[in-house]
Backbone as CSV, one residue per row, in Angstrom:
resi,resn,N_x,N_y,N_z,CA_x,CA_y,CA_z,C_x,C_y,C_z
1,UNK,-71.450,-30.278,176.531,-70.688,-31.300,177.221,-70.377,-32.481,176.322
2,UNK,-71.395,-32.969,175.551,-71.135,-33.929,174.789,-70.154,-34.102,173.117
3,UNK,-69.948,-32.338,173.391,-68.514,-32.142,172.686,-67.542,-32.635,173.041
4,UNK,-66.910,-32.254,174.283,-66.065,-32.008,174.951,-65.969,-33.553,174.928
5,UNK,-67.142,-34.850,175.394,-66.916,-36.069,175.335,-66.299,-36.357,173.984
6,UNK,-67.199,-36.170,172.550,-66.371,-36.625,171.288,-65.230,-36.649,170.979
7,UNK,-64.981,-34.806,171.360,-63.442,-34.520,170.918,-62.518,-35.244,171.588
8,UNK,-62.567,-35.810,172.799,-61.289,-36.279,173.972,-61.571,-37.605,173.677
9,UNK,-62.773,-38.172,173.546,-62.964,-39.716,172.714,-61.665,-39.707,171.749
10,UNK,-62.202,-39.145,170.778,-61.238,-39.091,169.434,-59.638,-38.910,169.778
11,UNK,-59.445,-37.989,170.180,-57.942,-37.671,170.932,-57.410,-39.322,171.771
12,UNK,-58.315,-39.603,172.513,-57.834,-40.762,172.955,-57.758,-42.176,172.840
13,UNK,-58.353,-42.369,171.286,-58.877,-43.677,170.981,-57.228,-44.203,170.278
14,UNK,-56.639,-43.288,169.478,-55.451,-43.639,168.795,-54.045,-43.860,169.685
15,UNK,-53.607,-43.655,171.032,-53.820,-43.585,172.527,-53.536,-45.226,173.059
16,UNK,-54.743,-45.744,173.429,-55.336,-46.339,173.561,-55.276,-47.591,172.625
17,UNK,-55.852,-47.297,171.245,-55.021,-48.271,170.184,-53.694,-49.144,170.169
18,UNK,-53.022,-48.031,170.503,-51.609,-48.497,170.515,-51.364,-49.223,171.768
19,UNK,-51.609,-48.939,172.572,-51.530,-49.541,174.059,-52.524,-50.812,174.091
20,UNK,-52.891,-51.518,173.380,-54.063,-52.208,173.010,-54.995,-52.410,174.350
21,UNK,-55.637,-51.057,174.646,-56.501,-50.898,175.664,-58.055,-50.675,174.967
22,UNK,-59.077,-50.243,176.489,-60.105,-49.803,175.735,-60.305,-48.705,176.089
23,UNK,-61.615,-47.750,175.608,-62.202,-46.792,176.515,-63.295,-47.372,177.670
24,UNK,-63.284,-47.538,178.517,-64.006,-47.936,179.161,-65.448,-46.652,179.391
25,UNK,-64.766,-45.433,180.046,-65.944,-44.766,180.288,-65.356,-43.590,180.337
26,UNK,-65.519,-42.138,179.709,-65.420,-40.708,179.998,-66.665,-39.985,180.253
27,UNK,-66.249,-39.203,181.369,-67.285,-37.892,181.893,-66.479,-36.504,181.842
28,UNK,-67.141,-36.043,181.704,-67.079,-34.095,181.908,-67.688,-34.096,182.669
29,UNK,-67.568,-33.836,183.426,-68.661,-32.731,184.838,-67.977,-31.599,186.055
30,UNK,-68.367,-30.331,186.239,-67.824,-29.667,186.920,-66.144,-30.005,187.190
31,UNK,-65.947,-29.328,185.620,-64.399,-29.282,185.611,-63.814,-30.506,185.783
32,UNK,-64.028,-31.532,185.712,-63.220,-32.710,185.830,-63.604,-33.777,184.636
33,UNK,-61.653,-34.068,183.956,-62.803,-34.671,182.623,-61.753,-36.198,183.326
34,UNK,-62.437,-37.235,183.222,-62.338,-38.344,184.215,-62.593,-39.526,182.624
35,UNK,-61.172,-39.984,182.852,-61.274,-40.938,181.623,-60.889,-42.195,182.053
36,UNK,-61.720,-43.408,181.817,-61.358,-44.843,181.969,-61.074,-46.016,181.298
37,UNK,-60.278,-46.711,181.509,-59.781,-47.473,180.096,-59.487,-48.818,181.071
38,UNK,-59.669,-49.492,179.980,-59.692,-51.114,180.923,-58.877,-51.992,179.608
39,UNK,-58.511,-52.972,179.885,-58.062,-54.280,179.155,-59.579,-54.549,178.088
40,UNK,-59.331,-55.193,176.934,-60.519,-55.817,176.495,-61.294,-56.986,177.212
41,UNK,-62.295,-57.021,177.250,-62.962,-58.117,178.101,-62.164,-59.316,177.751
42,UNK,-62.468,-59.778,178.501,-61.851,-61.738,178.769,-60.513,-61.286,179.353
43,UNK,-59.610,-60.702,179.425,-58.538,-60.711,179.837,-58.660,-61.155,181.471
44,UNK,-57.032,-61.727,181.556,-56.728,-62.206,183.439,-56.803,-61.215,183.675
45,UNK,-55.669,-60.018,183.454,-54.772,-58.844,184.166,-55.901,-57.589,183.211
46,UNK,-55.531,-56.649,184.637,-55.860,-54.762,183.862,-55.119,-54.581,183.841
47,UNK,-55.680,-53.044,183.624,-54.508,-51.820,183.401,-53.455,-51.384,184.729
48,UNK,-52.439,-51.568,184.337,-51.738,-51.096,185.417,-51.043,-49.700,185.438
49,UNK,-50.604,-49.408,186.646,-50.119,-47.891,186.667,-49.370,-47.120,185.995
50,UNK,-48.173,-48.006,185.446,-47.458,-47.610,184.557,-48.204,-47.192,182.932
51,UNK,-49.027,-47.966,182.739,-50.088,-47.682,181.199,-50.894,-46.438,181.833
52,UNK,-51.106,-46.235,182.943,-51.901,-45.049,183.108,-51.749,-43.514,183.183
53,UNK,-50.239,-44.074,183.499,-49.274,-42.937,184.466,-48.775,-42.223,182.302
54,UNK,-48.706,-43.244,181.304,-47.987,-42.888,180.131,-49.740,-42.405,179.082
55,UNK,-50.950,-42.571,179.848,-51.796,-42.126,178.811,-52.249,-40.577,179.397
56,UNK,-52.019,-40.524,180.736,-52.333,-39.549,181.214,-51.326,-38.457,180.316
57,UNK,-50.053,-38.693,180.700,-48.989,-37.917,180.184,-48.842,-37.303,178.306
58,UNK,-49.304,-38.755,177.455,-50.005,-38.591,176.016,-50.909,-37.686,176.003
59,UNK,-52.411,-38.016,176.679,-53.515,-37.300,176.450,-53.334,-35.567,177.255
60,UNK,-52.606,-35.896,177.982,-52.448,-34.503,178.888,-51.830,-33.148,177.784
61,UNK,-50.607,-33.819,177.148,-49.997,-33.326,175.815,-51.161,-33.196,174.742
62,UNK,-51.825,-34.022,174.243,-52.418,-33.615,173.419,-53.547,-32.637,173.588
63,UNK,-54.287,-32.594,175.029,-55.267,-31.962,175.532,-54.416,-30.069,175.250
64,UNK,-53.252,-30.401,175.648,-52.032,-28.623,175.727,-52.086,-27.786,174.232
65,UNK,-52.136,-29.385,173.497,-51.906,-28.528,172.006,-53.147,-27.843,171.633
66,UNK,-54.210,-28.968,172.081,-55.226,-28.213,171.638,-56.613,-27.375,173.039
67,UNK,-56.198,-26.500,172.480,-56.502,-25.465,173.935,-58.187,-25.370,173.967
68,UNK,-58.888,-26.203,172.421,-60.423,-25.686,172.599,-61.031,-26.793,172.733
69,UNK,-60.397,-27.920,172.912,-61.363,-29.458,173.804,-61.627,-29.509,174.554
70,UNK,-61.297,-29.233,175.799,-62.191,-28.392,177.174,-62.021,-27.317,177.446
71,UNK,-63.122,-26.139,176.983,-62.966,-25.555,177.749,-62.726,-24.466,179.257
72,UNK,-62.170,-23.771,179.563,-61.587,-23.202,181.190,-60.447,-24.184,181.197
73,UNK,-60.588,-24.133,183.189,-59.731,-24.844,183.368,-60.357,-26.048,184.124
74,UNK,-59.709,-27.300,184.050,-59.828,-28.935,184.127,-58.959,-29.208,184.736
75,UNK,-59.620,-30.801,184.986,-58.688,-31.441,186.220,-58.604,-32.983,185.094
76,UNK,-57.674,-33.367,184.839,-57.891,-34.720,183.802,-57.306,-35.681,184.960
77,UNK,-58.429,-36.506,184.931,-58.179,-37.682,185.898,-58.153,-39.352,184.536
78,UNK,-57.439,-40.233,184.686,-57.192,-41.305,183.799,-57.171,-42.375,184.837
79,UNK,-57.814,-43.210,185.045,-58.032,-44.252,185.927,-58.579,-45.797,185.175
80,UNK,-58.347,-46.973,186.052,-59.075,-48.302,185.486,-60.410,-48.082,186.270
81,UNK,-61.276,-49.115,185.718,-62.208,-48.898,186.554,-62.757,-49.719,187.968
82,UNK,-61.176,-50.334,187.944,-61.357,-51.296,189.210,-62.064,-52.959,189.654
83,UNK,-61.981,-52.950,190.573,-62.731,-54.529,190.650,-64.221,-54.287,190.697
84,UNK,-64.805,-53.172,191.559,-65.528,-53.226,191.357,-66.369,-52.209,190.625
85,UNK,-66.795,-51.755,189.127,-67.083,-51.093,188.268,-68.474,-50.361,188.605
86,UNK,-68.803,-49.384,187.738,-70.149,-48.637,187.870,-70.423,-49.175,186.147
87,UNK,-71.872,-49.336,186.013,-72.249,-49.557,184.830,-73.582,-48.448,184.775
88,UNK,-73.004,-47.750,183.309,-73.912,-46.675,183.161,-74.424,-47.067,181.725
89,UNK,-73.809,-47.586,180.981,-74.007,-47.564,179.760,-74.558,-48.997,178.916
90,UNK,-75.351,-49.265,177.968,-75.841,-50.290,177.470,-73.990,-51.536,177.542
91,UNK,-73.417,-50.935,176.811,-72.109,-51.511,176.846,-71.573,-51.953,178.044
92,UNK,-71.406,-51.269,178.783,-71.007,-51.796,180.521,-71.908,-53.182,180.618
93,UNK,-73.115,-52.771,180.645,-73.857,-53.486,181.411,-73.402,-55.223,180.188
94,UNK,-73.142,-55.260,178.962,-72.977,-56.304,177.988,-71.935,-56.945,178.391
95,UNK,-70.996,-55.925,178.615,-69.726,-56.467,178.810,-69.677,-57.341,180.155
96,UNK,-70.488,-56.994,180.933,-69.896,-57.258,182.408,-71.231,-58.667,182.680
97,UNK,-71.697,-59.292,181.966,-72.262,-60.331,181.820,-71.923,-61.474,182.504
98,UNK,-72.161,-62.282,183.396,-72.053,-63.093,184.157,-71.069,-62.867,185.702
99,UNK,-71.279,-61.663,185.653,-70.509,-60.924,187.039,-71.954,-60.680,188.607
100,UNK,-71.315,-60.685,189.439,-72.227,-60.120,190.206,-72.525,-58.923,190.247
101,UNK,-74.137,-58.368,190.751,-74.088,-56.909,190.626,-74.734,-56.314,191.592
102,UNK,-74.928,-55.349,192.001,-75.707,-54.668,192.702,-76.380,-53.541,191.716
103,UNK,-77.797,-53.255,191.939,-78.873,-52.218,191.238,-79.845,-51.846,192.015
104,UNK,-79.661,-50.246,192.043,-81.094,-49.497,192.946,-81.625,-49.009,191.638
105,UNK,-82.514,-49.061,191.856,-84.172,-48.531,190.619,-84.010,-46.850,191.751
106,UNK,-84.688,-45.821,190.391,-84.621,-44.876,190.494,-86.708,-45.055,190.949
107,UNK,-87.376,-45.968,190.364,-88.909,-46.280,191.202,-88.947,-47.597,191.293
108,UNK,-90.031,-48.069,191.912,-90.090,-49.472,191.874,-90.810,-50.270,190.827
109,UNK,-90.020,-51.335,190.749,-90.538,-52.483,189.405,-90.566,-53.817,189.990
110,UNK,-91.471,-53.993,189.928,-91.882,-55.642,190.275,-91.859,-55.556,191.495
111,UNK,-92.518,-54.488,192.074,-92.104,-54.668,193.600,-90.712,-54.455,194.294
112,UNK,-89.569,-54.646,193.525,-88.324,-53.905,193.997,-88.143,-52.749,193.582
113,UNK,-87.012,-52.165,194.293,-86.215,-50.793,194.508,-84.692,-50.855,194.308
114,UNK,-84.476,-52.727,194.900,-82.896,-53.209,194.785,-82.586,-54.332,194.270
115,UNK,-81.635,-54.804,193.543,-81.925,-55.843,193.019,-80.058,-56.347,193.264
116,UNK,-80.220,-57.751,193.691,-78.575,-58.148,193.938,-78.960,-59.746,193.494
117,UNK,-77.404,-60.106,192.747,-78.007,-61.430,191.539,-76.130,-61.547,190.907
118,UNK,-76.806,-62.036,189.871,-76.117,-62.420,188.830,-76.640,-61.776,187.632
119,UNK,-75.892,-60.714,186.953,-75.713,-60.511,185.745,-76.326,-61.805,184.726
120,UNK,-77.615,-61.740,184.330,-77.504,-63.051,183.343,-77.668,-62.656,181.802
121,UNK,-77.888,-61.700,181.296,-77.907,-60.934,180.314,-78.384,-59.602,180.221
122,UNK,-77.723,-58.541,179.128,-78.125,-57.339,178.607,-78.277,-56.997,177.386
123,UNK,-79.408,-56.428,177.217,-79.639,-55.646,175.736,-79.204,-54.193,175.806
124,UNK,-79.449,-53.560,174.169,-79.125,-51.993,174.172,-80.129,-51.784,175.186
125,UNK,-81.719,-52.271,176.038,-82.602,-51.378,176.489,-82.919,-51.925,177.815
126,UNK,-82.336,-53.230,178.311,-82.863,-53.908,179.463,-81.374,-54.507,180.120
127,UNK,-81.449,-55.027,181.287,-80.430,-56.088,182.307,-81.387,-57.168,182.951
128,UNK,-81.259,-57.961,182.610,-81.427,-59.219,183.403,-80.278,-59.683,184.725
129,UNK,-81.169,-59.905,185.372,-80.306,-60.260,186.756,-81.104,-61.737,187.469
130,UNK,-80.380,-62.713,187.637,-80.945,-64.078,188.235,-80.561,-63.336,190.104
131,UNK,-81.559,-63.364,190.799,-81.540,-62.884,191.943,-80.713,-63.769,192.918
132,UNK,-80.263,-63.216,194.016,-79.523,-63.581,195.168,-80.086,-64.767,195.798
133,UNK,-79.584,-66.255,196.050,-80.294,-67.257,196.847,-81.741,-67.704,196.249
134,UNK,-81.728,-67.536,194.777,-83.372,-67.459,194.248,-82.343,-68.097,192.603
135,UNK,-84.167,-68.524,192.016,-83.819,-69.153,190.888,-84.612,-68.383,190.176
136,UNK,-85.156,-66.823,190.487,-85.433,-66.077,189.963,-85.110,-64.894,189.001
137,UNK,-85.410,-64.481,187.837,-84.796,-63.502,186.876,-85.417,-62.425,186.600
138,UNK,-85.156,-61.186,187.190,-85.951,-59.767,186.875,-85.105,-59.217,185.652
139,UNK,-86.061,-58.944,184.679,-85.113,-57.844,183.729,-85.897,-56.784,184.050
140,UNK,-84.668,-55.932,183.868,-85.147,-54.094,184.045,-84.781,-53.649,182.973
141,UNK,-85.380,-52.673,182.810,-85.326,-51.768,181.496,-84.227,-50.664,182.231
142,UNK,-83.155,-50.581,181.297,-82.432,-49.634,181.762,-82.599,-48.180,182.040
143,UNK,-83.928,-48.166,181.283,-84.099,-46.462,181.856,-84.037,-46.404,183.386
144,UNK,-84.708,-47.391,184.123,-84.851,-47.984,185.519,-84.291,-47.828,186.075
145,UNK,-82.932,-47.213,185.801,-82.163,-47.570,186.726,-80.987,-46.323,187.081
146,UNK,-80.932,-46.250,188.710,-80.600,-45.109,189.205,-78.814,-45.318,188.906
147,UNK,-78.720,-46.604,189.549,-77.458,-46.558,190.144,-77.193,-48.714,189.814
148,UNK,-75.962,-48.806,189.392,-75.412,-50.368,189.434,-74.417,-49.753,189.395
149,UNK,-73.585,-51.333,189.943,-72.016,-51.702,189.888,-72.377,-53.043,189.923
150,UNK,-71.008,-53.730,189.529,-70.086,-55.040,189.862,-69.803,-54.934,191.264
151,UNK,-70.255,-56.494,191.735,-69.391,-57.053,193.170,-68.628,-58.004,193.302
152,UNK,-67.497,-57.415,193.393,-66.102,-58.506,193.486,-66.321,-59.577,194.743
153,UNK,-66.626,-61.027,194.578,-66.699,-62.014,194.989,-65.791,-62.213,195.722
154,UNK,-64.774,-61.772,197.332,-63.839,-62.377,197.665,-63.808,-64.386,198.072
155,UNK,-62.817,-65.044,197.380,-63.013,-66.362,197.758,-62.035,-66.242,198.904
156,UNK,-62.178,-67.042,200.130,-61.345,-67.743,201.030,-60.482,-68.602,200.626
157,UNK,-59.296,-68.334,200.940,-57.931,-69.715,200.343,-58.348,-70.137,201.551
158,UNK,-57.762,-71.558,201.719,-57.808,-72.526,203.057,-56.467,-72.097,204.059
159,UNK,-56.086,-72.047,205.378,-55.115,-71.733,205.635,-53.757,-72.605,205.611
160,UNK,-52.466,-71.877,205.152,-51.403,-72.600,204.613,-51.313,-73.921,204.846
161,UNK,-51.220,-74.211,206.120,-50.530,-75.628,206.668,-52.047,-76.392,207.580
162,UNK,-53.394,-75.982,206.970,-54.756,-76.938,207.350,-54.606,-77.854,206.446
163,UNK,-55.612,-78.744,206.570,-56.186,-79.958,206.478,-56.814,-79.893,204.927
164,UNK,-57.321,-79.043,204.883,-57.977,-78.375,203.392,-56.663,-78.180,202.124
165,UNK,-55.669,-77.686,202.982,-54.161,-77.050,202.036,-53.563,-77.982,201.736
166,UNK,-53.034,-78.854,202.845,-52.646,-80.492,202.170,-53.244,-81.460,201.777
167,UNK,-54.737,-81.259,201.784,-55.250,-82.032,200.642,-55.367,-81.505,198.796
168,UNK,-55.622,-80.320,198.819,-55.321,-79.703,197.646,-53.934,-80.017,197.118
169,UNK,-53.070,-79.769,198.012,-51.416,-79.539,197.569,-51.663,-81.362,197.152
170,UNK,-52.336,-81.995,197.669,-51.670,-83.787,197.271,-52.138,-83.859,196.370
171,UNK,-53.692,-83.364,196.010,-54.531,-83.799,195.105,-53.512,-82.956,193.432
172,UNK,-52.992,-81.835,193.431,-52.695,-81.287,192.710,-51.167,-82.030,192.513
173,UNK,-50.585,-82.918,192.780,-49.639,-83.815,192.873,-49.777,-84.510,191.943
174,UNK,-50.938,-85.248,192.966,-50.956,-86.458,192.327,-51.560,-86.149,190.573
175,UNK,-52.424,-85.745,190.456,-52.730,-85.331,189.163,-51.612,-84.870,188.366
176,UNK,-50.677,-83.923,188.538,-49.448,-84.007,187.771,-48.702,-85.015,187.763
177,UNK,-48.374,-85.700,188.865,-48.030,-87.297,188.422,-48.403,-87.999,187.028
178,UNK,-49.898,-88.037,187.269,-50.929,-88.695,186.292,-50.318,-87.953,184.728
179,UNK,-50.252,-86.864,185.074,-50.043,-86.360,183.161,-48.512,-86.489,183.002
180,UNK,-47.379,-86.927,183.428,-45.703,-87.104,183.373,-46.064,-88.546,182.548
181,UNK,-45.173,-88.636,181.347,-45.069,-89.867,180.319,-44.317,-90.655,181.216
182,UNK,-44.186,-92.063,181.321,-43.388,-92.991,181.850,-42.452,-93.184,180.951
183,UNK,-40.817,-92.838,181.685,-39.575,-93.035,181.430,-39.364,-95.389,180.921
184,UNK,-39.334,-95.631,180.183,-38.583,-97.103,180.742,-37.306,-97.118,180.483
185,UNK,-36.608,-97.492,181.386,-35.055,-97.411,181.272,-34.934,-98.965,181.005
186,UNK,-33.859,-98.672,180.241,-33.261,-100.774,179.503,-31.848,-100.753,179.841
């Protein structure tokens, strides 16, 4: 299996290059080789459909020419990995540093089984997480660990025409006011 990962790595890194994307994450498993590619960290915007819809179509071609990178037959799936991500890998877990997360332990450590926090750092061998409503920090050793993701934070906007909306809308006024140079006319 961990052929089948190298070779389609390699196939898809030059891909990818050009599209100035990343690899985010590939699996093989029961016929499905499932490839993910994201923006480089810090970015506003991902990957959108159109970049996905043209690597699928690249890698799909290159997967045709060469008939012994997976072999049987496959299902090639090319996806982002969304808002809210799975972290399997020392890298995931680095990258995704100051995000919220959710983590079930495969046994228990420190007395937990689940752990929900803040991302506060990762090594190649551990995750630190500052816990939920606590000023507390468990690191786990990543062997520890069954199952994480990222949790996308929804914020509340205020509603259009409240009390909250036209004070923002003035406050954001007036402050652009404040930065406009004064005209003097003679």
């Amino acid at each position: 299996m961990s052929n089948v990962v190298d070779t389609v790595t390699t196939m898809v890194a030059p891909i990818l290059a050009d599209l100035s994307l990343e690899l985010y994450d590939l699996e093989y498993n029961g016929g499905i080789l499932r490839v993910t590619v994201d923006t480089p960290a810090g970015q506003d915007k991902g990957v959108d459909i159109d970049q996905i819809s043209l690597i699928t179509r690249l890698l799909g071609r290159e997967l045709d020419h060469n008939e012994n990178a997976v072999p049987g037959r496959f299902t090639l799936e090319v996806t982002s990995p969304g808002l809210e991500r799975t972290l399997r890998t020392p890298h995931h877990f680095q990258r995704e540093v100051g995000k919220s997360v959710t983590i079930r332990l495969a046994t228990e450590h420190e007395g937990r089984r689940r752990l929900a926090g803040v991302l506060v750092g990762a090594t190649s061998t551990t995750a630190s997480v500052r816990l939920e409503n606590s000023t507390d920090t468990v690191e786990v050793p990543l062997s520890l660990i069954d199952k994480a993701k990222t949790v996308f934070v929804w914020e509340s906007q205020p509603k259009p025409n409240s009390k909250e909306a036209r004070d923002a809308k003035r406050a954001a006024q007036s402050s652009a006011s404040e930065t406009q140079p004064e005209v003097n006319a003679q």
